[in-house]
C-alpha positions in Angstrom: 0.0 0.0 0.0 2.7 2.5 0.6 4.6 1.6 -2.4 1.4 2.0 -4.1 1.0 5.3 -3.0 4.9 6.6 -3.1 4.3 5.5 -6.9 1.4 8.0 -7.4 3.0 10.9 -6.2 6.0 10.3 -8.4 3.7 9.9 -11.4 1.8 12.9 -9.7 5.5 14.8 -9.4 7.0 13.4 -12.8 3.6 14.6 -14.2 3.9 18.2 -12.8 7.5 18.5 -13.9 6.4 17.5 -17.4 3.7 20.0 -17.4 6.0 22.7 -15.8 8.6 22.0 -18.5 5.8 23.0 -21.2 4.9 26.0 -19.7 8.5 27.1 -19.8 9.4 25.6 -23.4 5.9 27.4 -24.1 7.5 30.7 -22.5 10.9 30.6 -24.1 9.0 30.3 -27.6 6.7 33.2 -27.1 10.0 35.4 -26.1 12.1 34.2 -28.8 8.7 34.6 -31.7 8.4 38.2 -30.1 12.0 39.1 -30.1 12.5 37.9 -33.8 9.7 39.9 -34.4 10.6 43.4 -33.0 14.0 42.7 -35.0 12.2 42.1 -37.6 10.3 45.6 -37.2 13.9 47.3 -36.8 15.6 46.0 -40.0 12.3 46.8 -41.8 12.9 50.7 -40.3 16.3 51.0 -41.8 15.6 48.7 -44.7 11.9 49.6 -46.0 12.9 53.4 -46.3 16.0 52.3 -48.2 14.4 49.8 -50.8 12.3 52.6 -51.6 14.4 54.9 -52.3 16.5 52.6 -55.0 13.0 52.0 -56.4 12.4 55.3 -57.1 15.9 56.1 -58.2 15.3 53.2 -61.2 12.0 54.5 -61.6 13.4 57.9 -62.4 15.3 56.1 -65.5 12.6 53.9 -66.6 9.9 56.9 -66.7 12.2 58.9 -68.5 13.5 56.1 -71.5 9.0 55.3 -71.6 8.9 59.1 -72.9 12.0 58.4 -74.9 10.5 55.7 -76.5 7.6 57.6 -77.7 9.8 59.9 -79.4 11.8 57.7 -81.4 13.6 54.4 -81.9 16.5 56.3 -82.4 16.1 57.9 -79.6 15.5 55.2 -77.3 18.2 53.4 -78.7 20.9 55.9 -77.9 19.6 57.0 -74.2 19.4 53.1 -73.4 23.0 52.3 -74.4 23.8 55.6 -72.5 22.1 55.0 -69.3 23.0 50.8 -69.3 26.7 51.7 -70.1 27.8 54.9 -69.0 25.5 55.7 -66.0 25.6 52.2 -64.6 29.5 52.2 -65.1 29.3 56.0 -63.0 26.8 54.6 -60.7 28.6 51.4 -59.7 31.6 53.6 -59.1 30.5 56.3 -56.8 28.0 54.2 -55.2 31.0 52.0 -53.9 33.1 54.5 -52.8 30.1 56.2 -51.3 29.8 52.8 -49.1 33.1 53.9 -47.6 31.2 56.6 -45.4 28.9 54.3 -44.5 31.2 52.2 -42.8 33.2 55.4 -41.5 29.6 56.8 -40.0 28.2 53.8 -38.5 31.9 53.1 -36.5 31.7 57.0 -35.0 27.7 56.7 -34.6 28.2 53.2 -32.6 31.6 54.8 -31.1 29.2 57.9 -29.6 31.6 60.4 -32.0 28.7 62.5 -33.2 30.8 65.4 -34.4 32.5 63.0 -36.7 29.6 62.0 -39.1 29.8 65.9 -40.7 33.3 65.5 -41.3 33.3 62.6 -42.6 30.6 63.3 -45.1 32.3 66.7 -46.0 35.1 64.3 -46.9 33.0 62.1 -48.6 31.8 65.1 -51.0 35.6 66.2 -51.7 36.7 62.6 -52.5 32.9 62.0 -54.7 33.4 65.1 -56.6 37.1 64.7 -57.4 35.9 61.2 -58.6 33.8 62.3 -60.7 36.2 64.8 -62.2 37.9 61.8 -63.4 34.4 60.1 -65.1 32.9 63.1 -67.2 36.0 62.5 -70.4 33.6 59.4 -70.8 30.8 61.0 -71.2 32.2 64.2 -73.1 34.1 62.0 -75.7 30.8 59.2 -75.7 30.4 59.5 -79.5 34.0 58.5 -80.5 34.2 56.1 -77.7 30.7 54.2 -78.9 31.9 54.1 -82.6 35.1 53.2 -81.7 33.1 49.9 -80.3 31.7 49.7 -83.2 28.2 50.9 -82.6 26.0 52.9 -85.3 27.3 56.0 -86.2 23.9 58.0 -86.1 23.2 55.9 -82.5 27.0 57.0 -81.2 26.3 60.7 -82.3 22.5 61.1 -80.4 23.9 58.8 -77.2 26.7 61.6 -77.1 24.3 64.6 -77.5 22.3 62.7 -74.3 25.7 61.9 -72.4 26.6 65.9 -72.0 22.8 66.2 -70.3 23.8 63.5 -68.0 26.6 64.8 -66.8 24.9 66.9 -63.8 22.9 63.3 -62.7 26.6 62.2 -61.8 27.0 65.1 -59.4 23.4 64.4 -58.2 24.8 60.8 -57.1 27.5 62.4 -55.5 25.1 64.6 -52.7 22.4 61.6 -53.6 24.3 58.3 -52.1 26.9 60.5 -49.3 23.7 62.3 -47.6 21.9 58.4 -47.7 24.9 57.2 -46.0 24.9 59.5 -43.4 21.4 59.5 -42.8 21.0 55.5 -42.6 24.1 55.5 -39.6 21.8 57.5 -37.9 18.4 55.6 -38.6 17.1 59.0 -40.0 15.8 56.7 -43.6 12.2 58.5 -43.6 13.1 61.6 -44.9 14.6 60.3 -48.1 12.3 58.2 -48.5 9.8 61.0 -48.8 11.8 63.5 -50.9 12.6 60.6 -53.3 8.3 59.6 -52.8 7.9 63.7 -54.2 10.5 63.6 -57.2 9.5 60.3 -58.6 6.0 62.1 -58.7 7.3 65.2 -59.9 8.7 63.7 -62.6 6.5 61.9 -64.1 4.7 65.0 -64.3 7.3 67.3 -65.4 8.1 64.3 -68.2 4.6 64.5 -69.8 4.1 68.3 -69.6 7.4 69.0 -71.4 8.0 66.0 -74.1 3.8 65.6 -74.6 2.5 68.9 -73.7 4.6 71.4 -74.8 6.4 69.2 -77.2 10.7 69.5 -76.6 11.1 66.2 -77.2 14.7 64.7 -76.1 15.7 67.7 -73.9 12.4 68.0 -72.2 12.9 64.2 -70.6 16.3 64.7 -69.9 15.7 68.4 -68.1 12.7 66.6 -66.4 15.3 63.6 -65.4 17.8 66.1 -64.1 15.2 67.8 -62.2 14.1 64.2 -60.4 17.6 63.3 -59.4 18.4 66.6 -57.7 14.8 67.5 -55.9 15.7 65.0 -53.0 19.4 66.2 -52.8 18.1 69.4 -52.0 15.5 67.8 -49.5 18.3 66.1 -47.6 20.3 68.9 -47.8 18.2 71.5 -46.4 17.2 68.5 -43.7 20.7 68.1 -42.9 21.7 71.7 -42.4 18.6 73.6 -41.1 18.5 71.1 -37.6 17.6 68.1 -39.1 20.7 66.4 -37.4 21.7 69.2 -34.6 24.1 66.1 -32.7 26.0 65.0 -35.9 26.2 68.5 -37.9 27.9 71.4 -36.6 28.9 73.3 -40.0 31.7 73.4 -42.4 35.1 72.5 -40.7 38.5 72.6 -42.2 39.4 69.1 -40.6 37.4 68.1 -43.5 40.6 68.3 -45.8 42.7 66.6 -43.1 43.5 62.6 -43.4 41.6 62.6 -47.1 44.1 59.5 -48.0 42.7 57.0 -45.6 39.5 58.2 -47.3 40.9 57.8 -50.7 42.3 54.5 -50.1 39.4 53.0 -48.4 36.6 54.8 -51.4 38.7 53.3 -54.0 39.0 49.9 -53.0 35.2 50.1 -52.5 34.0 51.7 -55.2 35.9 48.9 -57.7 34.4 46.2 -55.8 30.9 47.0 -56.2 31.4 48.8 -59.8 32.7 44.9 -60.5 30.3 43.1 -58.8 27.4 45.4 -60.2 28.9 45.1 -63.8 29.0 41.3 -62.9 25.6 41.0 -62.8 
């Protein structure tokens, strides 16, 4: 009889600790669902904003070669092999050594060295701009270049009358992918996102009233393109230097010209690797 009962109250105890063991198991899962899922909320804060904003950058290039098209095959032809060749080759380049500031950023952000993130974007526009120096013979001398590849001589002389309009988009990417950087290190993403929201808009508009409406053809795309790709740098500019970011910008400094060979250095090797990884694909 007393084994009998010792019995039941180790089923009675085993039972419990079974039970017990659920609840917890039960607990840890809840935590760990919940956790993935407020992570899950943060990379979508950072992320969301920033897959937007590419969206609308390509848009920008798509509306403009649709209005293209409905000039001319000609046309089309020669803005295509511009914008696939030339601006993905300029893209690719100072998109990568853009990256460089995003590394630079999110090490001072995380290392609580707020008054580094201006100077390091002032940097970031000396080395851009000097980059870009180096990229507009390519885009100046696009007509010999193409027939020198053997392309049409008609298509070669329109892409190179198209090239010379694109050169200020290059600049655009400069202030464009250096003010993203700076903004993503500090989880400020919303802002672009909205400016480029207003210029993909914009242009549409401007797109149709000028190559439809009022008739201007190739020039009236490309001013309306131009347009599109510098209304958010001004946005972000005017957000980063009217108190947008009072912690991380505190003017124009001189140290901005100081150590600009680390910043070389590390832009260069970066902006190769994506430009070869992007032409890659």
């Amino acid at each position: 009889m007393g084994e009998d009962i010792k019995r039941s109250l180790l089923v009675k105890e085993t039972s419990a600790g079974e039970e017990e063991t659920r609840v917890i198991d039960g607990e840890e899962e809840l935590s760990l669902k919940r956790r993935v899922w407020i992570e899950i909320k943060k990379m979508w804060l950072v992320a969301g904003p920033a897959i937007f904003t590419r969206v609308a950058s390509f848009g920008t290039n798509v509306v403009s070669q649709a209005f293209i098209g409905h000039i001319g095959s000609l046309e089309l032809a020669a803005f295509s092999l511009v914008f696939t060749v030339l601006v993905r080759f300029g893209n690719g380049i100072l998109l990568g050594m853009a990256s460089a500031l995003e590394t630079l950023c999110g090490q001072s952000y995380g290392a609580k060295q707020y008054n580094m993130l201006g100077i390091h974007l002032q940097r970031s526009w000396i080395v851009l701009c000097v980059g870009t120096l180096f990229l507009i013979p390519l885009f100046v001398f696009t007509t010999p270049i193409f027939e020198a590849l053997g392309q049409a001589d008609n298509i070669s002389e329109v892409a190179g009358y198209i090239s010379l309009w694109v050169i200020p988009v290059l600049f655009a990417f400069v202030v464009s992918f250096t003010c993203q950087m700076y903004l993503q290190a500090q989880s400020k993403n919303m802002i672009v996102a909205y400016v480029s929201a207003v210029s993909i808009g914009i242009h549409i508009f401007l797109c149709w009233l000028l190559s439809v409406k009022f008739k201007y053809g190739v020039p009236g795309v490309l001013v309306s393109t131009i347009i599109s790709y510098w209304l958010p740098n001004v946005g972000q500019l005017l957000f980063i230097l009217c108190g947008g970011c009072p912690e991380t910008w505190t003017g124009f400094s001189m140290l901005a010209f100081t150590d600009l060979w680390d910043v070389v250095k590390l832009s260069l090797s970066s902006g190769v690797m994506l430009c070869i990884c992007m032409e890659a694909l």
